[in-house]
C-alpha positions as CSV (number, residue, x, y, z in Angstrom):
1,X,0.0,0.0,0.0
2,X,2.1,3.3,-1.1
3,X,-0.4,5.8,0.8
4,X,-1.9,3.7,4.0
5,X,-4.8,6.6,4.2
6,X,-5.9,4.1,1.1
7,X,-7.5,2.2,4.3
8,X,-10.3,4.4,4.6
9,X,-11.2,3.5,0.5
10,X,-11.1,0.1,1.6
11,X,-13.4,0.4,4.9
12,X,-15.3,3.3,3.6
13,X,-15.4,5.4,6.1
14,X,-13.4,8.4,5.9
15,X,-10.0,9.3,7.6
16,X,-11.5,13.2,8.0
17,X,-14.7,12.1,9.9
18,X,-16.1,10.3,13.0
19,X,-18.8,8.5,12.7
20,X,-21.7,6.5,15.2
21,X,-23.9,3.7,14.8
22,X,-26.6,2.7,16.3
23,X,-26.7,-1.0,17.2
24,X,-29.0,-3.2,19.1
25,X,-26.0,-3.9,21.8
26,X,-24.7,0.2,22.0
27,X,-23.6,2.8,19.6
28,X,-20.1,2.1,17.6
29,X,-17.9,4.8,17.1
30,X,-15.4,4.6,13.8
31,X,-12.6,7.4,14.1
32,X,-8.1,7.5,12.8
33,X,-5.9,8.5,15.7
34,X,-4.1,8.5,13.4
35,X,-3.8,9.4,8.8
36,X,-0.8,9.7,7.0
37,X,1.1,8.5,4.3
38,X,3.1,5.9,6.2
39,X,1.0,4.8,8.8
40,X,-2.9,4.8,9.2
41,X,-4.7,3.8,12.5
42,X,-8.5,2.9,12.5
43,X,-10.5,2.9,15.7
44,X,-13.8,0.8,16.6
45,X,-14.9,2.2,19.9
46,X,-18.5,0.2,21.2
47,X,-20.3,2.0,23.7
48,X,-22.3,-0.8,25.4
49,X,-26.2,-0.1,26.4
50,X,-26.5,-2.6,29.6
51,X,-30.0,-1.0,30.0
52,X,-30.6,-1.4,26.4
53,X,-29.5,-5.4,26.2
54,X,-31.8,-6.2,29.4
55,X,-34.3,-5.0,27.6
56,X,-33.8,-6.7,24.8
57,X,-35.1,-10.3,24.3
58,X,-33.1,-11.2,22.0
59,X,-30.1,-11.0,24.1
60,X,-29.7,-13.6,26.6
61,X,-26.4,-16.2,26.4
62,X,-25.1,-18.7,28.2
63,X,-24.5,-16.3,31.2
64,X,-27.7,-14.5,31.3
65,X,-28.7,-15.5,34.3
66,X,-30.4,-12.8,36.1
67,X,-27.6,-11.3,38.2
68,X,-24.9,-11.2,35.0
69,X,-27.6,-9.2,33.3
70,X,-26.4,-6.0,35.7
71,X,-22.8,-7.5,36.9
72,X,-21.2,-8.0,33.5
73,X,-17.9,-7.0,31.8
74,X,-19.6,-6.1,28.7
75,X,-19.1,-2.6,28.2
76,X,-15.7,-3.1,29.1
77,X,-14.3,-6.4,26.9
78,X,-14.2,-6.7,23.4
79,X,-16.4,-10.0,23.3
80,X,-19.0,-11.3,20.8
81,X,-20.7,-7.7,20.9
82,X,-17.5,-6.2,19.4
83,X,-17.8,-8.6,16.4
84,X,-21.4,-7.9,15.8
85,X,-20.1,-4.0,15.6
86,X,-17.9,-4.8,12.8
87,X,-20.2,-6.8,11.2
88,X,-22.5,-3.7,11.0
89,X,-19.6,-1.1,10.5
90,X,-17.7,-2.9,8.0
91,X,-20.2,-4.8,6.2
92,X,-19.2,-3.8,2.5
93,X,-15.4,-3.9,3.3
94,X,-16.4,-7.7,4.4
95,X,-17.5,-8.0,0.7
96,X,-14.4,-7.2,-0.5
97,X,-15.6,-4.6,-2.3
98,X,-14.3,-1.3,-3.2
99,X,-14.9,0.4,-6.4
100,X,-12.7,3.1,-6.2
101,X,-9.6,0.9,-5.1
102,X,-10.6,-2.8,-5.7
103,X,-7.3,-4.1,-6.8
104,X,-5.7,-2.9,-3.5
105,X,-9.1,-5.0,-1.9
106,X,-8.1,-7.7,-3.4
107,X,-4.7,-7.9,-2.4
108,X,-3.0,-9.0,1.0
109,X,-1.9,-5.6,2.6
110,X,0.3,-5.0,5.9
111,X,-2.0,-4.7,9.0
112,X,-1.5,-4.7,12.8
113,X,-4.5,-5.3,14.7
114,X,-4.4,-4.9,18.4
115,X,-7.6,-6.2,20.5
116,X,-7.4,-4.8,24.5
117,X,-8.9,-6.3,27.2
118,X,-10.1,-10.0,25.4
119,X,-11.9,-12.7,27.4
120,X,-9.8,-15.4,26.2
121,X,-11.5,-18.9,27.6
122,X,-8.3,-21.0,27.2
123,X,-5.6,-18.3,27.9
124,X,-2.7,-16.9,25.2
125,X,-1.9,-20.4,23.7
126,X,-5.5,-20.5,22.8
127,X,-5.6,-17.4,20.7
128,X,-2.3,-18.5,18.9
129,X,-3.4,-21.8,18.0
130,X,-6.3,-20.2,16.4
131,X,-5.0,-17.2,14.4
132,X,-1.7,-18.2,13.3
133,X,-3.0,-20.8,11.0
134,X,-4.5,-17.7,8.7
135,X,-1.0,-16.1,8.2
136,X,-1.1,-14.0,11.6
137,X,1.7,-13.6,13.9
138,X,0.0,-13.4,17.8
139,X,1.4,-11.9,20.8
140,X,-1.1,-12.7,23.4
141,X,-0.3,-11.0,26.9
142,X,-2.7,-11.9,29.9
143,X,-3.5,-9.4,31.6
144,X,-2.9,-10.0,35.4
145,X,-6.1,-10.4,37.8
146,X,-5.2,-7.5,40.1
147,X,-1.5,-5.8,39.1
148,X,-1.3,-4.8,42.5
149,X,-1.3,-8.6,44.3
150,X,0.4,-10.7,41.5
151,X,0.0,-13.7,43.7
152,X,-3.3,-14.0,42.5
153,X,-2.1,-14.8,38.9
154,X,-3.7,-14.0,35.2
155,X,-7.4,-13.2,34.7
156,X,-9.2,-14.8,31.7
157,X,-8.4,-11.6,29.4
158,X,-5.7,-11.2,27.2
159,X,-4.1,-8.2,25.1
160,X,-3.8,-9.2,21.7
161,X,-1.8,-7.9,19.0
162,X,-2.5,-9.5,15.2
163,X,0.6,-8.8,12.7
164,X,0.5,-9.8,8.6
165,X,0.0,-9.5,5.7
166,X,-3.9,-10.2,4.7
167,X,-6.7,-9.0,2.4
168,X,-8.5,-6.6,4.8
169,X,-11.8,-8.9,4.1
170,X,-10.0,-11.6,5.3
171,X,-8.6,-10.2,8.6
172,X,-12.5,-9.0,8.7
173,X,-13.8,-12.4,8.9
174,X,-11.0,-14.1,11.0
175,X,-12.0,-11.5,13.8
176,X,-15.7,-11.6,13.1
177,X,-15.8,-15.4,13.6
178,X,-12.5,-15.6,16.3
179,X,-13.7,-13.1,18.7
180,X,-16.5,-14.9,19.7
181,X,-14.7,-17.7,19.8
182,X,-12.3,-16.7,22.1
183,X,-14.9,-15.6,24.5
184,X,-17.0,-18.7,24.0
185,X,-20.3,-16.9,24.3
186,X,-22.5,-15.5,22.2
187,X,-24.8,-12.6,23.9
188,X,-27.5,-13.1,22.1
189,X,-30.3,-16.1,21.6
190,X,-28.3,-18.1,18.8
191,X,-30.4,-19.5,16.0
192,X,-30.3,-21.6,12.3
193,X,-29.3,-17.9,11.0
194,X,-25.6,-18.5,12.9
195,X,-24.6,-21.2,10.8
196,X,-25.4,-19.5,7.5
197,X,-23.3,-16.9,9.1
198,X,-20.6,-18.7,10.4
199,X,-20.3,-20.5,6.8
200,X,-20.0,-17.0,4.6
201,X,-17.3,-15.4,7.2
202,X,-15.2,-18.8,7.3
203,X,-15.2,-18.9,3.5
204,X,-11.6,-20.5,2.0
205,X,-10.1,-20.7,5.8
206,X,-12.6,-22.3,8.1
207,X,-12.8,-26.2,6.4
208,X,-9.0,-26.6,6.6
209,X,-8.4,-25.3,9.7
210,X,-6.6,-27.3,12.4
211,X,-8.7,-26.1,15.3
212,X,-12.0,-26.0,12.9
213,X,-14.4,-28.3,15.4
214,X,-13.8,-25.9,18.6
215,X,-14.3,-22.9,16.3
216,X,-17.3,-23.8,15.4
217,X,-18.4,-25.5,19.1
218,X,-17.9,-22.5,20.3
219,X,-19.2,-20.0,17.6
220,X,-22.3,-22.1,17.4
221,X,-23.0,-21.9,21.2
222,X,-22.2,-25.6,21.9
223,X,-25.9,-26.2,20.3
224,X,-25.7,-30.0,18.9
225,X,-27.9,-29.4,15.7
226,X,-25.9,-26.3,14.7
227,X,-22.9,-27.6,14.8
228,X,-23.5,-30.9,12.9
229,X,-25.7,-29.1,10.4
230,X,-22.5,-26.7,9.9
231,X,-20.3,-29.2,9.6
232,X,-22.2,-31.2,7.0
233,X,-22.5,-27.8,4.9
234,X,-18.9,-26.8,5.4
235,X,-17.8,-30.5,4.4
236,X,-20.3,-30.6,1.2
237,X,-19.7,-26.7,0.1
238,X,-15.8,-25.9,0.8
239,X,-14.4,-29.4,1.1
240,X,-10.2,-29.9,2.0
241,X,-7.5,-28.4,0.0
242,X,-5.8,-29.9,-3.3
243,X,-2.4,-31.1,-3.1
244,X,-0.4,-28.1,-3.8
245,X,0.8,-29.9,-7.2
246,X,-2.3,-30.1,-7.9
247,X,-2.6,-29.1,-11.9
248,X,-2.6,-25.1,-12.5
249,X,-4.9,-24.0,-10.2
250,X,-3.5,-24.6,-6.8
251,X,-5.8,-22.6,-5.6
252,X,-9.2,-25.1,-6.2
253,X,-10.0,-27.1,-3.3
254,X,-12.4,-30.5,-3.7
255,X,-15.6,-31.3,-1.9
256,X,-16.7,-33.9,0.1
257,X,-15.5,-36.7,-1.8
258,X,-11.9,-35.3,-2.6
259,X,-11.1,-34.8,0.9
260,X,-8.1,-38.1,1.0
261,X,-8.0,-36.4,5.0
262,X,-8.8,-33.6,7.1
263,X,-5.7,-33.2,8.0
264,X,-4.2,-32.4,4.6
265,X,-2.6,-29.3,4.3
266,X,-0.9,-26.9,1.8
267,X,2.9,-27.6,1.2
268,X,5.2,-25.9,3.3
269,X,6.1,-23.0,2.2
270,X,3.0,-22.2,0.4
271,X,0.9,-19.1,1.3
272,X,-2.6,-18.9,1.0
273,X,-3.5,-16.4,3.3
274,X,-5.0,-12.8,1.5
275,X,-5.1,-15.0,-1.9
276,X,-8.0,-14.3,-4.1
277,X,-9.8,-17.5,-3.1
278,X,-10.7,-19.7,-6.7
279,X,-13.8,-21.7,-6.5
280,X,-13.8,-25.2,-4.3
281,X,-14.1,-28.0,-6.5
282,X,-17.1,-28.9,-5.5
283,X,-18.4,-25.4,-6.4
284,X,-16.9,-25.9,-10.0
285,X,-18.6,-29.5,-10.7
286,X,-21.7,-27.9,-9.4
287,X,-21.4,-25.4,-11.8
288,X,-20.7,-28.1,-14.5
289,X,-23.2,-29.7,-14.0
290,X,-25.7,-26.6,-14.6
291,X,-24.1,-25.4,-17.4
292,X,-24.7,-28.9,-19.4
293,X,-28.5,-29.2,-18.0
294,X,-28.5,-25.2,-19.3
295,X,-26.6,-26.9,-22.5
296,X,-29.5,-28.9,-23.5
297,X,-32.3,-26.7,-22.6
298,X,-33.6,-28.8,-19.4
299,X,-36.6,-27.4,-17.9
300,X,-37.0,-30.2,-15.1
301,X,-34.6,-31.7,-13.8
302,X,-34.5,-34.5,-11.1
303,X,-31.2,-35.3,-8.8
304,X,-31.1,-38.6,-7.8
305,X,-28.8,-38.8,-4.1
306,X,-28.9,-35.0,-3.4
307,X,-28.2,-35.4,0.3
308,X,-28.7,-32.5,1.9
309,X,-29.4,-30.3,-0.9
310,X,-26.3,-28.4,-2.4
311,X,-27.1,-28.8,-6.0
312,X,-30.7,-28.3,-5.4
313,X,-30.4,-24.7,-4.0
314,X,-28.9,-23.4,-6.8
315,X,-30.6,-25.3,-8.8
316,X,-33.9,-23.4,-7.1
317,X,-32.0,-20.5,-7.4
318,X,-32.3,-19.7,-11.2
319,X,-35.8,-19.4,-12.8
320,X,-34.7,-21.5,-15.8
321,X,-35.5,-24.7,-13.7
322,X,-39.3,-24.8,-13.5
323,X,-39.7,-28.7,-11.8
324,X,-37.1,-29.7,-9.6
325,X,-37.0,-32.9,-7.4
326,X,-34.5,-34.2,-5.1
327,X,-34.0,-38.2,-4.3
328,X,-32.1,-39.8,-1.0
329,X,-32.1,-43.2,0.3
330,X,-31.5,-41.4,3.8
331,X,-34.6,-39.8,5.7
332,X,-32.2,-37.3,7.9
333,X,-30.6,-36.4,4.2
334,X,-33.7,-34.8,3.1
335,X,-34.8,-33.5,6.5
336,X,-31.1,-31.1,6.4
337,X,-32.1,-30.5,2.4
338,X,-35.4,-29.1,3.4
339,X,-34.2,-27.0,6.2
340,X,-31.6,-25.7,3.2
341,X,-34.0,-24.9,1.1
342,X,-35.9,-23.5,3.4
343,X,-39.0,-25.4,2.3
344,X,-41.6,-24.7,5.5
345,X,-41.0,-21.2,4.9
346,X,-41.9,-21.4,0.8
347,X,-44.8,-20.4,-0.6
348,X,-47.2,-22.8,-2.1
349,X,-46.1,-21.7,-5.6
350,X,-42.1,-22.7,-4.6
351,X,-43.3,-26.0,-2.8
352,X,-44.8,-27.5,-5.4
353,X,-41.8,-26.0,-8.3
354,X,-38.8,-28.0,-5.5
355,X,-39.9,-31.4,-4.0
356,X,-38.2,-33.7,-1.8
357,X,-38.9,-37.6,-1.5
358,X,-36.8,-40.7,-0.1
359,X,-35.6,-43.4,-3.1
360,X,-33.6,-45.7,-3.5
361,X,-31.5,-45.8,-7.1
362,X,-31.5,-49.7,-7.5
363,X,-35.2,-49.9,-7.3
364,X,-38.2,-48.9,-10.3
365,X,-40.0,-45.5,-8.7
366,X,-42.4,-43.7,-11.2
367,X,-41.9,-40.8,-9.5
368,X,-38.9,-40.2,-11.5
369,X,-39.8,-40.2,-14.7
370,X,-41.1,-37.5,-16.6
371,X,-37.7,-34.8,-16.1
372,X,-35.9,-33.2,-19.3
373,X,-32.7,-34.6,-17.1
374,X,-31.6,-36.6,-14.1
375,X,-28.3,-35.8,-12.3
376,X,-26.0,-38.6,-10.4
377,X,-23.6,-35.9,-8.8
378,X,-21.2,-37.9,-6.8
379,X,-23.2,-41.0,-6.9
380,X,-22.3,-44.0,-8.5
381,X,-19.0,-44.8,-6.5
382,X,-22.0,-45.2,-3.3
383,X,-23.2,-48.1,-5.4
384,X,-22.1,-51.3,-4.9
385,X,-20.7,-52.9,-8.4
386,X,-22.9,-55.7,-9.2
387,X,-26.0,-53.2,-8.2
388,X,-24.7,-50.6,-10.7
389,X,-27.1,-52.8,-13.3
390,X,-29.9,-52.0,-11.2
391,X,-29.2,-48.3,-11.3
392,X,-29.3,-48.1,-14.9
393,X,-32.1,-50.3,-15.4
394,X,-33.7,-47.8,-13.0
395,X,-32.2,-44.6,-14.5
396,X,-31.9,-45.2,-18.6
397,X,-34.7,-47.8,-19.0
398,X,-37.9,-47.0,-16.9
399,X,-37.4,-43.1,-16.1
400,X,-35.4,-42.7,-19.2
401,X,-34.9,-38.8,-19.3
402,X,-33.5,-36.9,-22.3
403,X,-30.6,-36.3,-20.6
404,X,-28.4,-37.6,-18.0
405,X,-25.3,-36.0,-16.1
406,X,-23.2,-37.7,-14.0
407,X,-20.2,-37.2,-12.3
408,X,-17.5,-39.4,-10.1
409,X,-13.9,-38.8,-8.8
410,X,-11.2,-39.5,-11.4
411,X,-9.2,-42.3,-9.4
412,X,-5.7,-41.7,-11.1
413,X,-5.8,-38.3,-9.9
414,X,-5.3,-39.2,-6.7
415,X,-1.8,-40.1,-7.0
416,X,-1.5,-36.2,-6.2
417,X,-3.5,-36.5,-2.8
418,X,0.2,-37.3,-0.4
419,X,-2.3,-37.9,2.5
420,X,-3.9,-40.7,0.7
421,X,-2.7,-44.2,1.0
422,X,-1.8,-46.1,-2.1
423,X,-4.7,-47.7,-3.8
424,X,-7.2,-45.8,-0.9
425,X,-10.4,-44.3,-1.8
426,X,-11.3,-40.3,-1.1
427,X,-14.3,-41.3,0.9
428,X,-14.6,-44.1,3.3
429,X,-18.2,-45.1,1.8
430,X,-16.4,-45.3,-2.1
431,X,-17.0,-48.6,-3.3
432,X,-15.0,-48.0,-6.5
433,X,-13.9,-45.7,-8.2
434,X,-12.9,-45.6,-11.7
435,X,-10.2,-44.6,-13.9
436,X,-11.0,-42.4,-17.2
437,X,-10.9,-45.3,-19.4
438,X,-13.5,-47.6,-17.0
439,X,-15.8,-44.7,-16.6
440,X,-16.1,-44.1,-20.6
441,X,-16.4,-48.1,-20.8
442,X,-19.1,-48.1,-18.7
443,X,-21.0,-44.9,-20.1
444,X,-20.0,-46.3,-23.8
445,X,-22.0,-49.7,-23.0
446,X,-24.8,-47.8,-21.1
447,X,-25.5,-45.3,-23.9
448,X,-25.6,-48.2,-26.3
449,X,-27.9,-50.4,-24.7
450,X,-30.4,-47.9,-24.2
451,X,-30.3,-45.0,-27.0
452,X,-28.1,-42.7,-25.9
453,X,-25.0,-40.7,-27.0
454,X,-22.6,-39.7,-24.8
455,X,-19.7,-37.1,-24.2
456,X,-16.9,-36.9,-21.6
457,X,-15.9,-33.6,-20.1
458,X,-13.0,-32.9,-17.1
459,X,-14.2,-30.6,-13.8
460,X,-11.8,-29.1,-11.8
461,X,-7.9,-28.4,-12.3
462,X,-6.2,-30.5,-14.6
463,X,-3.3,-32.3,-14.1
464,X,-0.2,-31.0,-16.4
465,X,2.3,-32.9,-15.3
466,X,4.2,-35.9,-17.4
467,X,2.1,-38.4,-15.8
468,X,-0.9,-36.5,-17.6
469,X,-3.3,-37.3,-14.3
470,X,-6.4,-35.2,-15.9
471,X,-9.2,-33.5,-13.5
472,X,-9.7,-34.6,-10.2
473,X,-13.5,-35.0,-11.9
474,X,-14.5,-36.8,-14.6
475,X,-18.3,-36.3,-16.2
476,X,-20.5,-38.0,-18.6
477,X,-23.2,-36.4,-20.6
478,X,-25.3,-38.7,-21.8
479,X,-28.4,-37.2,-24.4
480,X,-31.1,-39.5,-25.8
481,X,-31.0,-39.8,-29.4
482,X,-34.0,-38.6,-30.7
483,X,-34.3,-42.0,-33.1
484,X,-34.6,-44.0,-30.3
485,X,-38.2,-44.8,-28.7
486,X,-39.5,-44.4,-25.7
């Protein structure tokens, strides 16, 4: 940054003003100590209204009992009510947006971030294990409980002090989501709305992080059904990272079923932090998928094993799709697809467009006949083999759509996953999976027996090595040839 006053473009709020905001916990106050050239200093100031958060219903955490609602060190510790400031203050700079200087928002820039007076549940180490995996270096000092009688040791606050070099958005979200962490209490009634939350902020850091379960304990407010639900979303929509050789985009990461590990990590050496963050693989075959059902001008379409629902939301997301129906053998699949597509708030209209009901693949269901296309995203590797005849019998012979679109991990990519054992599958539930030349057998014999012609295409990076690995997903697009019958 050659002029650091450039931080008031990227925050938009002006160096030459103060400026309030009225919040449901206080009022935040933005204000620079100090503007020039070299060095530029932003302030967030929250004045806490204890009147204001008794009153409030919505208010009430895990220490609300009725005394703590009076006796509280709220207005004086930058707890879960400090990120719910910036949240509000800095809302477009959390977009990473800034019209007037978006290549600098794009870019890592030097920051120092210093946080006085943190409840830190879990001391300094606590605060280091957390921040330094996104790029930061931590000094965490506690603060003493009285200086005056050291003998009583360190309270639970800390002094923190954040150094890197990080995309403002970035260091945005790591404090949005870490604060409250850190304090392990949320201040208000926590709700389904958190996790949606939780999963935008943690975007490209949260699913590879070494501490990810307690962030997200603790974020989530130690509620059970948060937690899992946010865990199976994070798992399905941001997946592990790729192997840092991993083709020419290093920066792709896989979804569920290209995840060798949790564990895996970048190579060392490598820095992702303040990146521009490329799509997750699983983003990238989603969006593969719809462009071929936009390819061949499908109207309906039907995905057979949508789980909890991550094709079908953007699938209900564009007006092209006028009938949409998700399959799942599992029960509690289509329970967490419903809550995702928010199906018991929809209007009539929008309940009868998106429908959910439990199938099985490997047995006849009339239900699922009738749709322009049928997608098997991540599918057929579930199946067991010698039921895979089933499955098409089901698929290409009785519902026999126009078109079909499926998908399945590319097994000889995964000599570039170091975590995975020789010969292993990427998911423990894989019961094959198939090289390039055994999934175009396969598709070449299905689209024979039954009418179709089919096309191969690669999702994801590809592999340009001397080995010549391809994409770490492979697709077939198979389209009903208009001379066969019905």
């Amino acid at each position: 940054m050659t002029d650091a006053t450039d931080l008031g473009y990227l925050l938009h709020k002006h160096p030459a003003r103060a400026q309030s905001f009225d919040l449901p916990v206080g009022t935040a106050h933005v204000f620079y100590p100090e503007a020039e050239p070299a060095r530029c200093t932003v302030a967030l100031l929250l004045e806490v209204d204890p009147v204001g958060i008794v009153r409030n219903k919505r208010f009430g955490g895990r220490d609300a009992f009725s005394l703590a609602q009076y006796v509280n060190d709220r207005p004086y510790a930058a707890s879960s009510m400090l990120a719910v400031a910036l949240g509000a203050v800095f809302r477009t700079a959390m977009t990473g947006r800034c019209d007037s200087r978006q290549a600098l928002a794009d870019s890592p820039v030097p920051l120092e971030i210093h946080v006085p007076a943190l409840p830190c549940r879990g001391g300094a180490r606590l605060a280091e294990r957390l921040f330094e995996p996104l790029g930061w270096t931590v000094v965490a000092t506690p603060e003493p409980l009285d200086p005056t009688v050291p003998e009583w040791g360190d309270s639970r606050y800390v002094d923190l002090r954040l150094t890197g070099t990080v995309r403002l958005a970035d260091a945005l979200h790591h404090l949005y989501v870490l604060l409250p962490v850190l304090d392990d209490a949320k201040h208000y009634w926590v709700t389904g709305d958190e996790v949606d939350k939780l999963l935008r902020a943690g975007e490209g850091w949260l699913a590879g992080h070494p501490e990810r379960d307690q962030i997200m304990h603790r974020y989530l407010a130690h509620q059970h059904r948060y937690v899992e639900d946010a865990t199976d979303r994070l798992v399905t929509l941001d997946g592990g990272p790729l192997p840092a050789d991993a083709g020419t985009d290093a920066g792709a990461e896989p979804g569920t079923d290209e995840t060798p590990t949790e564990g895996d990590v970048p190579a060392a050496g490598s820095d992702a932090v303040g990146q521009e963050k490329a799509p997750t693989l699983a983003r990238q075959r989603a969006e593969a998928v719809i462009a071929a059902l936009h390819e061949v001008g499908a109207r309906s379409v039907v995905d057979l094993g949508c789980g909890e629902g991550a094709l079908l939301r953007l699938l209900a997301a564009d007006r092209r799709f006028t009938r949409l129906l998700g399959t799942d053998v599992a029960a509690r699949e289509l329970e967490r697809a419903a809550t995702r597509l928010r199906l018991e708030d929809a209007s009539d209209a929008e309940r009868e467009r998106v429908q959910l009901v439990q199938s099985s693949l490997t047995y006849r269901d009339e239900r699922i006949a009738g749709f322009d296309a049928a997608v098997l995203m991540e599918v057929i590797e579930h199946v067991d083999p010698p039921r895979l005849g089933a499955l098409e019998r089901v698929v290409f012979a009785e519902a026999r759509p126009a078109t079909v679109v499926v998908t399945t991990p590319n097994v000889e990519y995964n000599a570039l996953y170091p975590a995975l054992e020789e010969h292993g599958h990427r998911h423990t539930d894989h019961r094959f999976e198939w090289t390039r030349a055994e999934l175009q057998a396969w598709a070449d014999g299905v689209a024979h027996r039954h009418g179709y012609a089919v096309t191969f295409r690669d999702v994801g990076p590809e592999d340009v090595g001397p080995r010549g690995l391809g994409s770490p997903t492979q697709m077939a697009l198979f389209v009903r040839s208009t001379e066969a019958g019905a």
